[in-house]
N, C-alpha and C positions, 0 to 999 in steps of 0.2 A: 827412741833413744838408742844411739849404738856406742858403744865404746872407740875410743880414738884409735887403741890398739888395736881394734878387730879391725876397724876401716882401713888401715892402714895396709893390713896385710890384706884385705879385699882389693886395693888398689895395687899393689905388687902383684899378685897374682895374676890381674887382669892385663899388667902391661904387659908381662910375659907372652900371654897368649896373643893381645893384639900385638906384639913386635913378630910370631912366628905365622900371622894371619896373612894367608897368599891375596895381592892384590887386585886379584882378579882382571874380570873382563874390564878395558878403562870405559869407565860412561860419562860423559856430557855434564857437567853442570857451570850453566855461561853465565857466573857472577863478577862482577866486577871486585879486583882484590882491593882497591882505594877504600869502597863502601864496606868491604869488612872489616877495613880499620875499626868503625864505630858501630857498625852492626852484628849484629847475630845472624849466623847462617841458620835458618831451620830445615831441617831435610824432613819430610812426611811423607807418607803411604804405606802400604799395607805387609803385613808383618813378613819377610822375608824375600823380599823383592832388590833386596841390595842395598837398603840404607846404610848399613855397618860397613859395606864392603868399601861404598863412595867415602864412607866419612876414613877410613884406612887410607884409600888413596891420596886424599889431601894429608894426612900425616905425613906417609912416606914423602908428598910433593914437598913439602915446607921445612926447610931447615933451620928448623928452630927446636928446642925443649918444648916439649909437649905432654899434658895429663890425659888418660884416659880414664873412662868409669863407667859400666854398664848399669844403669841403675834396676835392672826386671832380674839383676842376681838374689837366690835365695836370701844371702845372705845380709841383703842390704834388705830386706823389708819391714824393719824396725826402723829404717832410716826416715828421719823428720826435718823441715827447715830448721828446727830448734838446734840440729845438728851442725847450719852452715860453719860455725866456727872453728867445729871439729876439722871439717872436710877441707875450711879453709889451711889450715896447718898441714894436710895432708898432701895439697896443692904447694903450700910454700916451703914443704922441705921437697919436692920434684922440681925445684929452680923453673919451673914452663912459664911462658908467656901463651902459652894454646891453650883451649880447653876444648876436651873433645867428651861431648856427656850424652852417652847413649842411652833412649829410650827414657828420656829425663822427664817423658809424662808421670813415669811410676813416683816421683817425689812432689808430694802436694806445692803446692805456693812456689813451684821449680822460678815461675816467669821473674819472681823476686830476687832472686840467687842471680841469675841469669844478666838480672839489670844491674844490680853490685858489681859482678866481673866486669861489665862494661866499661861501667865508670870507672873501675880502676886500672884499665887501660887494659885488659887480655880481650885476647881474640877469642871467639867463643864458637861453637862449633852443634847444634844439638840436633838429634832424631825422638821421632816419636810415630808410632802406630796408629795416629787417631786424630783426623782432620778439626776436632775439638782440641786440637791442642794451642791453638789461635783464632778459640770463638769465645764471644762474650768479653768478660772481666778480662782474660788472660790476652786477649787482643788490644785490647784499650791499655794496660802496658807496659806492652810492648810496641804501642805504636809509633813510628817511625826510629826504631830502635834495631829492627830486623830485619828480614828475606826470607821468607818463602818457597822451596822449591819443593814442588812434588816429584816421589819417585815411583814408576811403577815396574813390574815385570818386563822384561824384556820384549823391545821393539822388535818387528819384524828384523831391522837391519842389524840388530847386536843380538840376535837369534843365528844370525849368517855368521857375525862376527865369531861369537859362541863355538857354534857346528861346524864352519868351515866349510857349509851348504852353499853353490849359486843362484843365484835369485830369479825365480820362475816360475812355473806353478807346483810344481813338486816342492821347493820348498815349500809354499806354502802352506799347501796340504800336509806337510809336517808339522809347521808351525801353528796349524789351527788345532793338530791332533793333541800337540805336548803343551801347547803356552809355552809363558816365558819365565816361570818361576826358573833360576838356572840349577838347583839341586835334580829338580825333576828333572828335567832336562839332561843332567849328565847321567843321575840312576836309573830314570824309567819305573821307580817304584812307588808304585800310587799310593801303598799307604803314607809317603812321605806329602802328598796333597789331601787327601781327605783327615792325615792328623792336623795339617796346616787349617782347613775348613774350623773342625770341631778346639781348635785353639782361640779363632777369630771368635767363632759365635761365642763360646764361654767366659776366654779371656779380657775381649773388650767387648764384648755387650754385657752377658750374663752378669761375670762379678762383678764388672766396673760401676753398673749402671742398679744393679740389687734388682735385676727380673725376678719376679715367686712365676709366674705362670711357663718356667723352663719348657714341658711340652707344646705349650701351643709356639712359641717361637721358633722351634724346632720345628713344627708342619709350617711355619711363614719361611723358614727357612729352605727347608725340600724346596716349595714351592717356588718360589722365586728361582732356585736354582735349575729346575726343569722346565724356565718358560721366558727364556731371554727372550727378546726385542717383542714380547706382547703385553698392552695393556694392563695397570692394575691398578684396583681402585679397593684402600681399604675397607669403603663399607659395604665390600663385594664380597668380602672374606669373612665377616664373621661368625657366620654358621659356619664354615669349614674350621676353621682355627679354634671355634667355641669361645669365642672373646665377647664380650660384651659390648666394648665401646669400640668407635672409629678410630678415636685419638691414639688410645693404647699401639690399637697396631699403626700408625703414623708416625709414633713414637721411636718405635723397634727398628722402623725402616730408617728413619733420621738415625739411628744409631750407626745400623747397617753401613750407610753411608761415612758415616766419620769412621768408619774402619776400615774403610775403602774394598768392603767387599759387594755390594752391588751399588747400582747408581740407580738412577730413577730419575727419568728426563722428561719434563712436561708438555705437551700441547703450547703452540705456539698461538697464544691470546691477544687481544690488544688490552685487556685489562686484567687485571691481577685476580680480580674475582673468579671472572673465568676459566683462567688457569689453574684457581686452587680445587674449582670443584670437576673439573674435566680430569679422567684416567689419565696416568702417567706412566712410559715405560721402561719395563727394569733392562740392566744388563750388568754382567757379571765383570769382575776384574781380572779374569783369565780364564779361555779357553779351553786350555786343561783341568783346570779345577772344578768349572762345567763337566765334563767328562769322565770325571772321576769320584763325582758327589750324586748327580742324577740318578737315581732310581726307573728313569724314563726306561719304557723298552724300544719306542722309536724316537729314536732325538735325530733330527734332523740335521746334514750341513748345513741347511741353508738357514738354521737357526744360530748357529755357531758363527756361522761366517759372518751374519749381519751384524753380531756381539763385535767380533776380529774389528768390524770397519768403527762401528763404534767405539772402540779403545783406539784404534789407531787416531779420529779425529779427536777424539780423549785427553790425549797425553801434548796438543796443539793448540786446543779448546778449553776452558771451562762452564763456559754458557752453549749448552747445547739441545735444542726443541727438537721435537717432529710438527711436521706440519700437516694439517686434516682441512686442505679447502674443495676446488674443487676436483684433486685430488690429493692423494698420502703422497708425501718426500720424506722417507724416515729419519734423515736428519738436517737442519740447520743449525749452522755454527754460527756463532756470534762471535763480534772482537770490538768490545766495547760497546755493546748493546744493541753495534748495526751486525745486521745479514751479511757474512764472510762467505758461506758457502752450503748452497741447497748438494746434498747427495743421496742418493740410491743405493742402497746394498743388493744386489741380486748373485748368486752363483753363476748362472746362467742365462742369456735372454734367450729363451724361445718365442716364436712370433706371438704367442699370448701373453706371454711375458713383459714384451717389447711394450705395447699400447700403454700396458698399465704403469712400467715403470719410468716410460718416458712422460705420458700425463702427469704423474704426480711430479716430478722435479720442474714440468714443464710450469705445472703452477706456481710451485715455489718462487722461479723466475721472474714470473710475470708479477704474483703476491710482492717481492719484495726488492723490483726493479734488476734483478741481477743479469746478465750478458752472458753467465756460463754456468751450466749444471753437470752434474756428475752421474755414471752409475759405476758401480764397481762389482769387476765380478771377481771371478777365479783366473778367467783366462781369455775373456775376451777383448778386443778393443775396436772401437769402433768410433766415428766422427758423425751429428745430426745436426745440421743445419734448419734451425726453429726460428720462428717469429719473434721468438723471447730472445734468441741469441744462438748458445753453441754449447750441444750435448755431448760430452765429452764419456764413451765408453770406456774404460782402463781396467787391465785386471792388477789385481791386489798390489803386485810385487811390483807397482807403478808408481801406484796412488799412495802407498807408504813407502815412500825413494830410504 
């Protein structure tokens, strides 16, 4: 329960700061403005990757009366649906037909609120930190009511945009060292990513979700962050972790995921069983945050780099396998449940290199009828004419245009 009074001045306050909030770098988001007449735009991904910035820039784009409201402010955490009436009054003395409601996961029963504005004809605008924010109940609805876009850290190409770097392998190799969180990015000050780390793990796993076993999640956590693009099977882990059960830790990683801090891509099956009990591999949501959180004393590039190729097909993809036949193709993408595209991550091909990374895409080809496979490195490129088709070598600042 909050008072009408206090909300009020929570909402003044905030517009203040978002009217004096710099727009930022401009990013991408290809909605059609007809269907937001009657839809919700949801913006999601992981906690400071520029959701607030994008939803800024649609204010300033629309010249209209607009509301804004952060809802993860201290001061709203007494705030309840039971409040909507309040907040409605708060909205209808702000004359807006917008509503811009950020991080609107933090108020329970949001998706309800949400559906009322619909109906009464406002455009509606909202972010949130946590890919549960359109699973289950809260999906069903919202069904056919909304849009979905993910947002994540900065692409290679709004990393250029960003820096003012040309596109080569030097940038790259900047852009594998910093990511694309853009704070980082402009300070250089890692505690500004390892607080970002220890925000995610606590803020939306720990208290959201009411973890008791806080340290072993914290070694699931190191772990997975010093061991991108390698297998992992939680009941591989429980003597390390000291966990008991499988589930538990399958549980934390399902969390992980809706918090868009690592991913966990499966083995490419033809039946579902299969895929559930074959290792799956993780990769993190930035680069730099890898590098900043690690404990490793040797952390390889060419572990980073395959992470880099996996975010890039990432942010393109959301069905994404590795494939184990009669060779490894660390990633197939899917686009609508067909085979899009077999690729390789390698740094480098050296002539051992070569065999191995050209077999496995070669399978993938053959496995799933494709005509062109990929390897990506740092800096090479190269053209192989196969039985399967056409091997296509590109380094990075190619293959992410």
């Amino acid at each position: 329960m909050i008072a009408l009074d206090d909300l009020q001045a929570v909402a003044d306050k905030q517009r203040k700061a978002e009217e004096r909030r710099s727009p930022g770098l401009p990013r991408k988001v290809e909605v059609s403005a007809e269907i937001l007449k009657s839809h919700a735009l949801v913006l999601t991904g992981v906690r400071r990757c520029g959701k607030s910035t994008v939803m800024t820039q649609r204010i300033r784009s629309a010249d209209a009366p607009w509301f804004y409201m952060k809802f993860d402010a201290p001061q709203l955490v007494a705030l309840e649906l039971s409040d909507s009436g309040r907040l409605d009054k708060v909205v209808e003395r702000s004359g807006a037909g917008r509503l811009y409601l950020d991080e609107i996961h933090e108020l329970d029963g949001w998706e309800l609120y949400v559906l009322e504005k619909l109906d009464e004809g406002f455009r509606v605008c909202v972010t949130g930190s946590n890919a549960s924010l359109l699973k289950g109940e809260r999906a069903s609805k919202l069904t056919g009511r909304h849009v979905s876009v993910e947002l994540f850290p900065f692409s290679y190409a709004e990393f250029l945009a960003f820096t003012g770097q040309v596109r080569g392998r030097e940038s790259v190799e900047a852009y594998l060292e910093t990511g694309g969180f853009p704070r980082y990015i402009e300070t250089r000050e890692e505690s500004h990513l390892t607080e970002l780390f220890d925000d995610i793990v606590y803020r939306d796993v720990v208290l959201r979700h009411g973890v008791r076993d806080v340290a072993a999640l914290e070694r699931l956590a190191a772990w997975l962050s010093e061991n991108p693009g390698c297998r992992f099977s939680a009941s591989r882990m429980l003597k390390a972790l000291g966990v008991a059960n499988a589930s538990t830790v399958t549980q934390w990683c399902d969390w992980f995921e809706d918090a868009y801090l690592f991913f966990f891509i499966p083995k490419y099956c033809d039946s579902l069983r299969a895929q559930l009990v074959n290792p799956r591999k993780v990769y993190c949501v930035d680069t730099g945050l890898l590098q900043a959180v690690s404990t490793r004393l040797v952390f390889t590039d060419a572990l980073r780099f395959e992470n880099l190729v996996f975010l890039a097909l990432r942010r393109k993809f959301r069905e994404i396998y590795y494939f184990d036949g009669e060779g490894e193709c660390d990633f197939l993408a899917m686009r609508r449940h067909t085979p899009a595209m077999a690729v390789q991550a390698c740094i480098g091909l050296e002539t051992g290199d070569l065999k191995r990374e050209l077999g496995g895409v070669r399978a993938a080809m053959a496995r799933f009828g494709l005509r062109e496979g990929w390897i990506v490195t740092l800096g090479q490129t190269d053209v192989y004419e196969v039985p399967e088709g056409t091997v296509r070598v590109v380094p990075f600042h190619d293959f992410d245009p």
